[in-house]
N, C-alpha and C positions, 0 to 999 in steps of 0.2 A: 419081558417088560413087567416092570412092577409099577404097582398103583400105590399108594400109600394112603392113608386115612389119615386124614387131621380132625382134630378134636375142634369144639366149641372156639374152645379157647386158644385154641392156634392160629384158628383164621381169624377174631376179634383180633389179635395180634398182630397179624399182616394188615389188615385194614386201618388207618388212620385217618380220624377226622379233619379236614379241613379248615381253616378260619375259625368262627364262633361255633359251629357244629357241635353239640354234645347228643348224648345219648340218656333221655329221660324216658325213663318208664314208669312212672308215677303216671296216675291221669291228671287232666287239668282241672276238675271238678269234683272235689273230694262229695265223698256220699255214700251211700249204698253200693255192694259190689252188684248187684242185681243184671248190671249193664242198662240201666234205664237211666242214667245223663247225671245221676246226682240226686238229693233229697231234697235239693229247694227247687227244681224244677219249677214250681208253678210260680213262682217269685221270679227264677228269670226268664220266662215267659210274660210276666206281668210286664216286666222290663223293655224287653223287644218290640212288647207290641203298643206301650207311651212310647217309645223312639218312633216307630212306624206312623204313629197318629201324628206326632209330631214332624217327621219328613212328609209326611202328606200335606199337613196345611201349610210347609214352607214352601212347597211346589206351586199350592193353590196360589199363595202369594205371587208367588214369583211370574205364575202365568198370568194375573190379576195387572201386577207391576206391567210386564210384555203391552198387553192390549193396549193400556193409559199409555204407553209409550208407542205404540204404534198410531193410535190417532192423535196424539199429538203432532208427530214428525208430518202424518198427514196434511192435521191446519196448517203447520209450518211450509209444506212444499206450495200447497195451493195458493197460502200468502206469497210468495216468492212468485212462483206462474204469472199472476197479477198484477204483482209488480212490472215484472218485467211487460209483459203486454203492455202498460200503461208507458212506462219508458224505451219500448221498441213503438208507440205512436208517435211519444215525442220527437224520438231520433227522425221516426220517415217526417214528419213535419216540419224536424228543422233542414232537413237535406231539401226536402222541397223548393221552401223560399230559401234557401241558398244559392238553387238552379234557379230561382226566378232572378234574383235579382245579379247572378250573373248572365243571366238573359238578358236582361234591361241593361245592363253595364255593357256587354257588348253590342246590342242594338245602338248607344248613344255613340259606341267606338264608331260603329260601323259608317252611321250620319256623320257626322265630324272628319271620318277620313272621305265619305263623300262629299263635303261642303269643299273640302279643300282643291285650293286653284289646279288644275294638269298642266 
């Protein structure tokens, strides 16, 4: 059984990238080799953290926006509740004298077919 060694560049070879896939070795933050992130460092830190200040107060908003809209919908349901109570009085009231005065309607049936000759 032999083994054979392939070089760097032989299996770079065999390997082929995919789609958009490349191979960059460059860093993404030109600077200092140091390994500390780049030279302007404190500038995009400065950066991150006006984004930060600024997703905080849009959240504050937004949870600001939430509440004014939650007791809004509130007045709105409670308006509604009350309405309806008001228009489920009406309803049982007209059904009421509805049954009365088909009570009295059939009370004068009932005379009328008792007046009559046998």
């Amino acid at each position: 059984m032999s083994t054979k060694m392939h070089s760097t560049s032989n299996i770079l070879a065999l390997v082929k990238p995919t789609g958009d896939a490349t191979i960059n070795p460059t860093p993404r933050y030109k600077g200092d080799s140091s390994g500390g992130g780049g030279g302007n460092m404190e500038a995009r830190i400065a950066k991150l953290e006006a984004t930060t200040e600024h997703i905080q107060s849009d959240a504050t908003e937004i949870k600001l926006d939430a509440r004014e809209s939650s007791k809004e919908s509130r007045k709105s349901i409670e308006g509604i509740r009350s309405d309806m109570r008001i228009d489920f009085k009406w309803t049982i009231g007209g059904f009421i004298m509805l049954l009365g005065a088909m009570t009295g309607g059939f009370k004068m049936l009932y005379t009328a077919i008792e007046a009559l000759p046998k």
